[in-house]
C-alpha positions as a printed NumPy array, in Angstrom:
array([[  2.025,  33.199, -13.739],
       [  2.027,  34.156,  -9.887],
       [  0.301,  31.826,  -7.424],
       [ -2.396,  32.456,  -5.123],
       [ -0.832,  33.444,  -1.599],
       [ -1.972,  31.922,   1.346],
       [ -2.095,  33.683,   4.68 ],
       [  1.3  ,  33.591,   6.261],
       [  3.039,  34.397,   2.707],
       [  3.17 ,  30.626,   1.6  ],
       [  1.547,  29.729,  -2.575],
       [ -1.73 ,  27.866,  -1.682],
       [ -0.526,  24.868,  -4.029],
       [  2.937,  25.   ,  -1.992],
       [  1.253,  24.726,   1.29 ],
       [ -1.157,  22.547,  -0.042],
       [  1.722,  20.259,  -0.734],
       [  2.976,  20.227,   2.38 ],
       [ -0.225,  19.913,   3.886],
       [ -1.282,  17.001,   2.048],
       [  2.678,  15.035,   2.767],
       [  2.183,  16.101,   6.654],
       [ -1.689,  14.482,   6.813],
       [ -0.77 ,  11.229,   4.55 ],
       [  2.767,  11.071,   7.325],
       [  0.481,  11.155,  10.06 ],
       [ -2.514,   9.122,   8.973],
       [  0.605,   6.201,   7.78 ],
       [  1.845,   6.431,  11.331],
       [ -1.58 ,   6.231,  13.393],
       [ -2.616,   2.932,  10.763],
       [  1.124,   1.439,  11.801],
       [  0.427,   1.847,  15.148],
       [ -3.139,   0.668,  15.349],
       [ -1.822,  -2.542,  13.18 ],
       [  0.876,  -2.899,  15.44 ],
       [ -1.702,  -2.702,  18.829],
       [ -4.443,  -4.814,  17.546],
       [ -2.388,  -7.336,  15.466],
       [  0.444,  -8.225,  18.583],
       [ -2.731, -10.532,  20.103],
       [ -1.784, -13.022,  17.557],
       [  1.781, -12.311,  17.039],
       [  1.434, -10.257,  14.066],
       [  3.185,  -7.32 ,  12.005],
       [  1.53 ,  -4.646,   9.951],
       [  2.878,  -6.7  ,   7.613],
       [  1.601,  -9.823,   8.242],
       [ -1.567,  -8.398,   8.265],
       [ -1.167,  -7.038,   4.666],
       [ -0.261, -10.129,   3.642],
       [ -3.142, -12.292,   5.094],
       [ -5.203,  -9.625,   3.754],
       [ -4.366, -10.124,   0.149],
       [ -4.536, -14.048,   0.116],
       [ -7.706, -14.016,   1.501],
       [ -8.689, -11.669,  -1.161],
       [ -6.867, -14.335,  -3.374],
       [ -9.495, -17.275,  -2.725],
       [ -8.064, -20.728,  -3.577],
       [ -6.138, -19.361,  -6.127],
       [ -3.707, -17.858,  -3.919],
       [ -0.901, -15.557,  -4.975],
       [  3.114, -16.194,  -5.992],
       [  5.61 , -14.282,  -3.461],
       [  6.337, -11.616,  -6.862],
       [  2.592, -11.088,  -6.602],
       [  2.413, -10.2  ,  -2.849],
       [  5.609,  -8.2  ,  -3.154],
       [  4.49 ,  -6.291,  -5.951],
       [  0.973,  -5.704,  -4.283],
       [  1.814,  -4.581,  -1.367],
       [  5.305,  -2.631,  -2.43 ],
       [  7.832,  -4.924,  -0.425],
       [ 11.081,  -6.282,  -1.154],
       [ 10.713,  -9.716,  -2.194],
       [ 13.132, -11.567,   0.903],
       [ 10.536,  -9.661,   3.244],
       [  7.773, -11.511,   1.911],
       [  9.536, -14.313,   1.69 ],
       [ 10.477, -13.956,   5.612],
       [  6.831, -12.938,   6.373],
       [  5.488, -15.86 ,   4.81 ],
       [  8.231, -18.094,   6.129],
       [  6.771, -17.004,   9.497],
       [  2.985, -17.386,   8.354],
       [  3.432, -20.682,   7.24 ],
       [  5.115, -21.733,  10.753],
       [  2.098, -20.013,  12.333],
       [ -0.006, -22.647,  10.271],
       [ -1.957, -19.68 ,   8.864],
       [ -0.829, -19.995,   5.202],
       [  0.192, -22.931,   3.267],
       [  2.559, -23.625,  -0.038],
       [  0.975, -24.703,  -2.652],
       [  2.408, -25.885,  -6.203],
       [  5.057, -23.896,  -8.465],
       [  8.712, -24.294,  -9.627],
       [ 11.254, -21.689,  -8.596],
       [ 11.25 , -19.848,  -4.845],
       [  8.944, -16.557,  -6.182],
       [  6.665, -18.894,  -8.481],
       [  5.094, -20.885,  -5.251],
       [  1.485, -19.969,  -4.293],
       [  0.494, -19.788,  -1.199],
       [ -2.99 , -19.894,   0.01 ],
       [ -4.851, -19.747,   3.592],
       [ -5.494, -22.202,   5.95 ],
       [ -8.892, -22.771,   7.9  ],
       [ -6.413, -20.984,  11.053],
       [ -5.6  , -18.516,   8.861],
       [ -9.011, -17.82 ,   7.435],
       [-10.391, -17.726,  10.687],
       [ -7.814, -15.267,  12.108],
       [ -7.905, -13.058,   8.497],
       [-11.656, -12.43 ,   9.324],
       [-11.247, -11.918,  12.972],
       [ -8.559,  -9.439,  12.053],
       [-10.705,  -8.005,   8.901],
       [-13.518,  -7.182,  11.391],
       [-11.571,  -5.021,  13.731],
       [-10.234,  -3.165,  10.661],
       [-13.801,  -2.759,   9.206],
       [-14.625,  -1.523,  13.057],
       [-11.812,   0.625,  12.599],
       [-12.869,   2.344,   9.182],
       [-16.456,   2.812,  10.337],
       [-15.329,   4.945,  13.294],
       [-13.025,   7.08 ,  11.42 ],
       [-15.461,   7.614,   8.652],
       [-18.207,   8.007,  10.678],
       [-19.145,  11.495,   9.938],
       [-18.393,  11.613,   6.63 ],
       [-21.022,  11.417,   4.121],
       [-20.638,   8.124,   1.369],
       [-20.86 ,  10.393,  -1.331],
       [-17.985,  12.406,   0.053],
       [-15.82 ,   9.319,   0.507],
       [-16.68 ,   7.786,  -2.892],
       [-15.175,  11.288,  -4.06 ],
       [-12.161,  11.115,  -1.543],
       [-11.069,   7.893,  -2.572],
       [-11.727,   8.356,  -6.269],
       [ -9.091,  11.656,  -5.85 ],
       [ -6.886,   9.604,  -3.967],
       [ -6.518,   6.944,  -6.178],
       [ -5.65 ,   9.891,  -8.576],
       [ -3.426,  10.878,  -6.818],
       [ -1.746,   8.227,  -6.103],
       [ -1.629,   7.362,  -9.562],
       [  0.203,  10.59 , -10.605],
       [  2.421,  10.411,  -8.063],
       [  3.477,   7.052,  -9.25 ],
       [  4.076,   8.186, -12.542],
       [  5.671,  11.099, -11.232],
       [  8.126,   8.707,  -9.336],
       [  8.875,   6.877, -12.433],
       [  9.778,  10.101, -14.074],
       [ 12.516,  11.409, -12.2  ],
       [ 13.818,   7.69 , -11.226],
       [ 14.164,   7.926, -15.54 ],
       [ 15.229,  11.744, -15.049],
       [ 12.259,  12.778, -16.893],
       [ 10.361,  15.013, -15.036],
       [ 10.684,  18.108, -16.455],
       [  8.434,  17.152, -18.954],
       [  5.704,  16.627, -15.917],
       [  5.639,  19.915, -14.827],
       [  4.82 ,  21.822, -17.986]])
Protein backbone atom coordinates (compact mmCIF):
# COMPACT_ATOMS: atom_id res chain seq x y z
CA UNK A 1 0.00 0.00 0.00
CA UNK A 2 1.61 3.43 -1.18
CA UNK A 3 0.72 6.61 0.70
CA UNK A 4 -0.77 9.67 -0.47
CA UNK A 5 2.15 12.20 -1.42
CA UNK A 6 2.07 15.52 -0.28
CA UNK A 7 3.47 18.42 -2.24
CA UNK A 8 7.17 18.61 -1.73
CA UNK A 9 7.47 14.59 -2.04
CA UNK A 10 6.72 13.96 1.77
CA UNK A 11 3.51 10.84 2.66
CA UNK A 12 0.64 13.11 3.95
CA UNK A 13 0.48 10.85 7.23
CA UNK A 14 4.45 11.40 7.50
CA UNK A 15 4.16 15.08 7.32
CA UNK A 16 1.18 15.02 9.18
CA UNK A 17 3.27 13.56 11.92
CA UNK A 18 5.63 15.95 11.95
CA UNK A 19 3.25 18.58 11.68
CA UNK A 20 1.23 17.63 14.50
CA UNK A 21 4.90 17.02 17.00
CA UNK A 22 6.09 20.66 15.64
CA UNK A 23 2.42 22.45 16.63
CA UNK A 24 2.00 20.40 20.12
CA UNK A 25 6.29 21.64 20.64
CA UNK A 26 5.28 25.00 20.05
CA UNK A 27 1.88 25.37 21.66
CA UNK A 28 3.93 23.43 25.09
CA UNK A 29 6.47 26.20 24.83
CA UNK A 30 4.12 29.41 24.38
CA UNK A 31 1.76 27.76 27.64
CA UNK A 32 5.41 27.48 29.62
CA UNK A 33 6.12 30.77 28.90
CA UNK A 34 2.81 32.44 29.51
CA UNK A 35 2.79 30.32 33.01
CA UNK A 36 6.09 31.42 33.64
CA UNK A 37 5.08 35.48 32.84
CA UNK A 38 1.83 35.58 34.59
CA UNK A 39 2.60 33.19 37.51
CA UNK A 40 6.30 35.09 38.63
CA UNK A 41 3.72 37.95 40.33
CA UNK A 42 3.30 35.54 43.09
CA UNK A 43 6.44 33.64 42.96
CA UNK A 44 5.21 30.80 41.06
CA UNK A 45 6.35 27.90 38.56
CA UNK A 46 4.35 26.33 35.80
CA UNK A 47 4.43 23.91 38.17
CA UNK A 48 3.14 25.33 41.02
CA UNK A 49 0.42 26.38 39.13
CA UNK A 50 -0.46 22.77 38.07
CA UNK A 51 -0.39 21.84 41.32
CA UNK A 52 -2.71 24.51 42.93
CA UNK A 53 -4.80 23.75 40.06
CA UNK A 54 -5.50 20.18 40.90
CA UNK A 55 -6.13 20.67 44.75
CA UNK A 56 -8.48 23.13 44.15
CA UNK A 57 -10.14 20.78 41.85
CA UNK A 58 -9.65 18.37 44.89
CA UNK A 59 -12.14 20.30 47.35
CA UNK A 60 -11.57 19.38 51.03
CA UNK A 61 -10.64 16.15 50.13
CA UNK A 62 -7.39 17.09 48.88
CA UNK A 63 -4.96 14.79 47.11
CA UNK A 64 -1.77 12.42 48.41
CA UNK A 65 1.72 13.58 46.75
CA UNK A 66 1.37 9.87 44.44
CA UNK A 67 -1.88 11.46 43.33
CA UNK A 68 -0.48 14.88 42.20
CA UNK A 69 2.55 13.16 40.73
CA UNK A 70 0.66 10.79 38.85
CA UNK A 71 -1.83 13.58 37.63
CA UNK A 72 0.21 15.82 36.47
CA UNK A 73 3.21 13.30 35.15
CA UNK A 74 6.03 14.45 37.67
CA UNK A 75 8.56 12.71 39.55
CA UNK A 76 7.41 12.29 42.95
CA UNK A 77 10.61 14.44 44.95
CA UNK A 78 9.38 17.35 42.53
CA UNK A 79 6.12 17.38 44.02
CA UNK A 80 7.31 16.84 47.06
CA UNK A 81 9.74 20.05 46.61
CA UNK A 82 6.83 22.00 45.01
CA UNK A 83 4.65 21.41 47.78
CA UNK A 84 7.41 21.85 50.32
CA UNK A 85 7.51 25.37 48.81
CA UNK A 86 3.56 25.79 48.68
CA UNK A 87 3.15 24.98 52.07
CA UNK A 88 5.94 27.69 53.15
CA UNK A 89 4.00 30.08 50.90
CA UNK A 90 0.96 29.29 53.30
CA UNK A 91 -1.02 28.38 50.16
CA UNK A 92 -1.45 24.63 50.87
CA UNK A 93 -1.62 22.81 54.04
CA UNK A 94 -0.82 18.96 55.29
CA UNK A 95 -3.42 17.28 56.27
CA UNK A 96 -3.63 13.61 57.87
CA UNK A 97 -1.86 10.30 56.46
CA UNK A 98 0.98 7.90 57.48
CA UNK A 99 4.01 7.59 55.23
CA UNK A 100 5.69 10.83 53.18
CA UNK A 101 3.44 10.09 49.67
CA UNK A 102 0.19 9.10 51.77
CA UNK A 103 -0.22 12.89 53.29
CA UNK A 104 -3.04 15.03 51.78
CA UNK A 105 -2.71 18.23 51.26
CA UNK A 106 -5.44 20.66 50.76
CA UNK A 107 -5.73 24.64 50.11
CA UNK A 108 -5.68 27.33 52.29
CA UNK A 109 -8.09 30.47 52.21
CA UNK A 110 -4.39 32.23 50.63
CA UNK A 111 -4.21 29.62 48.46
CA UNK A 112 -7.80 29.52 47.34
CA UNK A 113 -7.79 33.01 46.84
CA UNK A 114 -4.59 33.06 44.72
CA UNK A 115 -5.82 29.52 42.74
CA UNK A 116 -8.85 31.63 41.50
CA UNK A 117 -7.00 34.76 40.84
CA UNK A 118 -4.61 32.62 38.86
CA UNK A 119 -7.63 30.37 37.31
CA UNK A 120 -9.14 33.62 35.92
CA UNK A 121 -6.19 34.79 33.94
CA UNK A 122 -5.95 31.25 32.50
CA UNK A 123 -9.73 31.21 31.64
CA UNK A 124 -8.84 34.92 30.06
CA UNK A 125 -6.19 33.19 28.40
CA UNK A 126 -8.29 30.25 26.75
CA UNK A 127 -11.06 32.61 25.67
CA UNK A 128 -8.63 34.65 23.56
CA UNK A 129 -7.01 31.81 21.92
CA UNK A 130 -10.25 30.13 21.19
CA UNK A 131 -11.92 32.98 20.26
CA UNK A 132 -12.66 32.25 16.72
CA UNK A 133 -13.25 28.91 16.92
CA UNK A 134 -16.65 27.62 16.87
CA UNK A 135 -17.75 25.33 20.35
CA UNK A 136 -18.74 22.67 18.24
CA UNK A 137 -15.34 22.62 16.61
CA UNK A 138 -13.55 22.58 19.96
CA UNK A 139 -15.84 19.96 21.55
CA UNK A 140 -14.51 17.91 18.39
CA UNK A 141 -10.79 19.11 18.87
CA UNK A 142 -10.57 18.12 22.28
CA UNK A 143 -12.56 14.92 21.95
CA UNK A 144 -9.60 13.93 19.07
CA UNK A 145 -7.10 15.07 21.31
CA UNK A 146 -7.93 13.20 24.13
CA UNK A 147 -7.73 10.33 21.50
CA UNK A 148 -4.90 11.00 20.76
CA UNK A 149 -3.39 11.33 23.59
CA UNK A 150 -4.73 8.20 24.67
CA UNK A 151 -3.09 6.18 21.83
CA UNK A 152 -0.09 7.70 22.19
CA UNK A 153 0.02 6.60 25.74
CA UNK A 154 -0.59 3.22 24.91
CA UNK A 155 1.72 3.48 22.20
CA UNK A 156 4.42 4.58 24.82
CA UNK A 157 3.69 1.66 26.93
CA UNK A 158 4.25 -0.56 23.99
CA UNK A 159 7.63 -0.02 23.00
CA UNK A 160 8.77 0.81 26.81
CA UNK A 161 7.43 -3.31 26.89
CA UNK A 162 9.04 -3.70 23.26
CA UNK A 163 5.73 -4.40 21.90
CA UNK A 164 4.98 -2.23 19.29
CA UNK A 165 5.09 -4.02 16.37
CA UNK A 166 1.95 -5.35 17.13
CA UNK A 167 0.57 -1.47 17.04
CA UNK A 168 1.32 -0.83 13.72
CA UNK A 169 -0.43 -3.64 11.91
Amino acid sequence: MSLPIKQGGLPMEKSRFIQFSSLVGSVTKSIQSMKMEKMAHYGLSAAHTNLLCHLAESGEEGMTQGELAQAELMDKAQVSRVLQNLEEKGYVRQRSGKGLYKRRYTMTAEGRAVTDEMEAILLAMNRFVSRDIPDADLVVFYRTFGIIAQNLSRLEASVAERKEDTLYE
